[in-house]
C-alpha positions as CSV (number, residue, x, y, z in Angstrom):
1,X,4.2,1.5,15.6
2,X,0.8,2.3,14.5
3,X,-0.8,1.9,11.1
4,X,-2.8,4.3,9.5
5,X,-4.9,4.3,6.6
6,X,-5.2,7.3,4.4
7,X,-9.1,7.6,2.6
8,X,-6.7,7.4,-0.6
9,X,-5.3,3.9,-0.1
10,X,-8.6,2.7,1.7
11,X,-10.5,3.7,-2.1
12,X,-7.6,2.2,-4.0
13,X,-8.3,-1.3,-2.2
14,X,-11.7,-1.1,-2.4
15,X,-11.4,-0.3,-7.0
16,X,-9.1,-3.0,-7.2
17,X,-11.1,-5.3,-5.1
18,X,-14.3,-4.2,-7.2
19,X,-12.4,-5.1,-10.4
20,X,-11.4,-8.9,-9.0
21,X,-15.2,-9.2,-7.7
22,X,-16.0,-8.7,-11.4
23,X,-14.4,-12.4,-12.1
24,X,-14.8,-14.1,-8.7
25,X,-16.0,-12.5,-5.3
26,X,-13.9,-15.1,-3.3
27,X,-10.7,-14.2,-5.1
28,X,-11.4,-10.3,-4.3
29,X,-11.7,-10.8,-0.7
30,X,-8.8,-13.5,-0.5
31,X,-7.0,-10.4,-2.2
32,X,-8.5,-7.9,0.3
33,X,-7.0,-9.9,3.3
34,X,-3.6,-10.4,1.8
35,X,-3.4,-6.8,1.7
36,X,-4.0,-5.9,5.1
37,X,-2.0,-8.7,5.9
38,X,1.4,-8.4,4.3
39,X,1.0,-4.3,5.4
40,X,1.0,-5.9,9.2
41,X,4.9,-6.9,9.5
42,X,4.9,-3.4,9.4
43,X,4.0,-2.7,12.9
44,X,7.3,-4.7,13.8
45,X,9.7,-3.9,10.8
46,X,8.8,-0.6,9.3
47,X,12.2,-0.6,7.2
48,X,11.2,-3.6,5.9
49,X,10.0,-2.4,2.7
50,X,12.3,-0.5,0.1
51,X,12.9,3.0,-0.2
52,X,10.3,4.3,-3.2
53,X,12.7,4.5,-6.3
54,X,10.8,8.0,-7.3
55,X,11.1,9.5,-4.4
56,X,14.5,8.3,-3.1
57,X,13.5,9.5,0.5
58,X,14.3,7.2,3.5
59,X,10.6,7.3,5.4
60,X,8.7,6.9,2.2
61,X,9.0,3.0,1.3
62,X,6.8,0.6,-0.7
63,X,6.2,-3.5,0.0
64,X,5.8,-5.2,-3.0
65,X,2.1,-7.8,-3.0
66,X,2.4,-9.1,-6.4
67,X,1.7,-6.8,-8.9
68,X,0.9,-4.3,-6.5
69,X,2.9,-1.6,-4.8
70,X,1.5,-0.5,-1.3
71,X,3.6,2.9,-0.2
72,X,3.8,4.0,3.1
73,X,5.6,6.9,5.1
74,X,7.6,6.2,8.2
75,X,5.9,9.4,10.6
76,X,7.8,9.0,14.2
77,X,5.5,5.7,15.9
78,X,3.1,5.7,13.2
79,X,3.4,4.6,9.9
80,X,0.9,6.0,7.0
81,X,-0.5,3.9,4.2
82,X,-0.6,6.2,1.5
83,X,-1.6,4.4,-2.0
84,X,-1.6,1.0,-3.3
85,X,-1.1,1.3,-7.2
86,X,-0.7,-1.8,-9.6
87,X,3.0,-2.1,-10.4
88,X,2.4,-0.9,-14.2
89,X,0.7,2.0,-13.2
90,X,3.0,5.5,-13.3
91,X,3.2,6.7,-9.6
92,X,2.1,10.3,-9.7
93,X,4.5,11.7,-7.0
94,X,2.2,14.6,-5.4
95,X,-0.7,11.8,-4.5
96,X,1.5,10.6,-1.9
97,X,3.8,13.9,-0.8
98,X,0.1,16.1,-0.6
């Protein structure tokens, strides 16, 4: 499987990194890399995340990093990383069906 990163989820890691650099750089980047790394077990187990309780559709899934949600779409051999949104935050459904 390949991953893919939309411009969308790309900007949402880079604002939420922004707002931890505003307390500690360290902790932003620390935050940075956990991302990208808890999004690799994808490449091996793309089920591995649950199916996105809005959206109740098989291929679009979520892992859960703390307080964040990082929602992906299961495309054939490639899997898309389409937002990362802070679990409090109200998924707005056509952000990540567009």
């Amino acid at each position: 499987m390949k991953l893919i990163w939309s411009p969308l989820a790309i900007d949402r890691v880079a604002e939420i990194s922004q707002y931890i650099a505003q307390d500690s750089l360290n902790a932003a980047q620390k935050w940075v890399d956990s991302i990208f790394q808890a999004v690799e077990r994808l490449e091996q187990f793309p089920k591995s995340g649950r199916i996105v309780p809005e959206i109740r559709q098989d291929d679009f899934r979520e892992i859960i990093h703390g307080n964040y949600r990082i929602i992906y779409k299961i495309e054939g051999e490639r899997i898309s990383i389409l937002t990362v949104r802070h679990g409090k935050q109200i998924l707005p459904i056509d952000e990540i069906k567009a």
